[in-house]
C-alpha positions in Angstrom: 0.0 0.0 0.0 2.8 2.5 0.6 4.0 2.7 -2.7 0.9 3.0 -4.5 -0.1 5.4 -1.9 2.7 7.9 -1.7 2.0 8.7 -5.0 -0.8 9.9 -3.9 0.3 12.8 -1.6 1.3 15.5 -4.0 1.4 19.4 -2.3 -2.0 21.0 -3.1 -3.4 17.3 -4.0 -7.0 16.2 -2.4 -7.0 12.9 -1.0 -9.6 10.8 1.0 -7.8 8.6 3.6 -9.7 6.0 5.8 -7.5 4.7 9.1 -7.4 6.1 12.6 -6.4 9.1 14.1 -5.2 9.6 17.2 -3.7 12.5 19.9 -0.6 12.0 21.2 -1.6 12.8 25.1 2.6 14.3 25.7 2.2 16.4 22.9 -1.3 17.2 22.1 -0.3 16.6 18.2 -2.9 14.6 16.2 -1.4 11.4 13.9 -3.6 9.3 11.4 -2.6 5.7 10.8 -3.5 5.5 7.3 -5.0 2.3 6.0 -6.8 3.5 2.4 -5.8 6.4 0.6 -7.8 7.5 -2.4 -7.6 10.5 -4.6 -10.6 12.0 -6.1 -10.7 10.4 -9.0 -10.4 7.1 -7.4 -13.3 7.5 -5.2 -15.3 8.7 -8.2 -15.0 6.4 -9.8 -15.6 4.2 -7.3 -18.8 5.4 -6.1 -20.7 7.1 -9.3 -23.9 5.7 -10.0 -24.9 7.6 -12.6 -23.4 10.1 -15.1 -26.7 12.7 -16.3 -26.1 14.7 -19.5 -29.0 17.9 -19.4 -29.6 18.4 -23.0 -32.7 20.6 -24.7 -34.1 19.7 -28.1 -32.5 22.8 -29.9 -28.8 21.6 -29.4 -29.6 17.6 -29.7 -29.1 17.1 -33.3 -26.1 18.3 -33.4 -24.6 17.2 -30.1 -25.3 13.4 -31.2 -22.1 12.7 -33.3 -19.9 14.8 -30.3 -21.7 12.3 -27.3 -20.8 9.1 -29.6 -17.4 9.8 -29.6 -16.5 11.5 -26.0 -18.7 8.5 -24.5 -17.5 5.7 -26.8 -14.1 6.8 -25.7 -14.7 6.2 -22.1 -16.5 3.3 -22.6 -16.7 0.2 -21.0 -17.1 1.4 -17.6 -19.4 1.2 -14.8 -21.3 4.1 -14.8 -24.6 4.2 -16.2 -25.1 7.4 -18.4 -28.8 9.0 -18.7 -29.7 12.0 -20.5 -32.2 14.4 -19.4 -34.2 15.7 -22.2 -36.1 18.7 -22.4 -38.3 20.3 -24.9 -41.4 22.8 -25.1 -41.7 22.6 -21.0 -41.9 19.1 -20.8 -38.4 16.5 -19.6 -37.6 13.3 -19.4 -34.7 11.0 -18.1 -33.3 8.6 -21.1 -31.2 5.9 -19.7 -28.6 5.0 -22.3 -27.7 1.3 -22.7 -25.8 -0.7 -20.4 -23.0 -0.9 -23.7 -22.7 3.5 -22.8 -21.2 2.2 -19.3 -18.5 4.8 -18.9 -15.3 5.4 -16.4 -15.8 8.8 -14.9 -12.5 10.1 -15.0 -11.7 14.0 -15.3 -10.4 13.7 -18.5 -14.6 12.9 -19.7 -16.2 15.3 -17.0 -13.8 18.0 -18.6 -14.9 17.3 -22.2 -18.7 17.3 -21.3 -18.8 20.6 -19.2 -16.5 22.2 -21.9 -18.9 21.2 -25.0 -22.3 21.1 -22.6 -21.8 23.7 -19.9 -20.9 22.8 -16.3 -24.3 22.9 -15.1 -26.0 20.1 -17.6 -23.0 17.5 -16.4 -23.8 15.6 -13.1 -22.8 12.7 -10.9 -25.3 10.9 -9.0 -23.6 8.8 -6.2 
């Protein structure tokens, strides 16, 4: 685990690290015996359920060939990827196929927000 893990620890770098922490009673200084580290990434991939995609009727047609390809690329995973569609008022929640699985990595979040907008990318844990 050490090596793997001290990779990990980069200056500026979250982590999420599971162990036990403890005060030193001469010192009053707090330790943590590590025994999981994760980074971000890790853990979100991990734990994502579902990957949602807001998209309006206006801006489908042409966002089809872009989704193929940015999904496709990031495909197999194990995130299921829906897309919430909205037109005149009315929604609803497409669930892609279980072939559109996808690895949430920030490489893919990056590439939706950029080409949808931050706001019509989610995660559901």
């Amino acid at each position: 685990m050490l090596e793997t893990s001290l990779e990990k620890l980069v200056e500026d770098r979250i982590v999420i690290v599971e162990g036990e922490c403890k005060v030193d009673d001469m010192s009053s200084e707090h330790t943590v015996n590590a025994q999981k580290i994760w980074s971000i990434g890790e853990l979100r991939q991990q734990m994502a359920r579902g990957l949602v995609l807001q998209i309006n009727a206006a801006s489908c047609g042409s966002l089809l060939p872009f989704l193929q390809t940015a999904l496709g690329d990031f495909a197999p995973g194990e995130c299921a990827v829906a897309i919430q569609y909205e037109r005149d008022g009315a929604s609803a929640r497409l669930k892609l196929a279980d072939d559109w699985r996808v690895k949430v990595s920030d490489q893919l979040l990056e590439q939706l927000q950029s080409r949808l907008g931050e706001d019509a990318v989610s995660i559901e844990y």
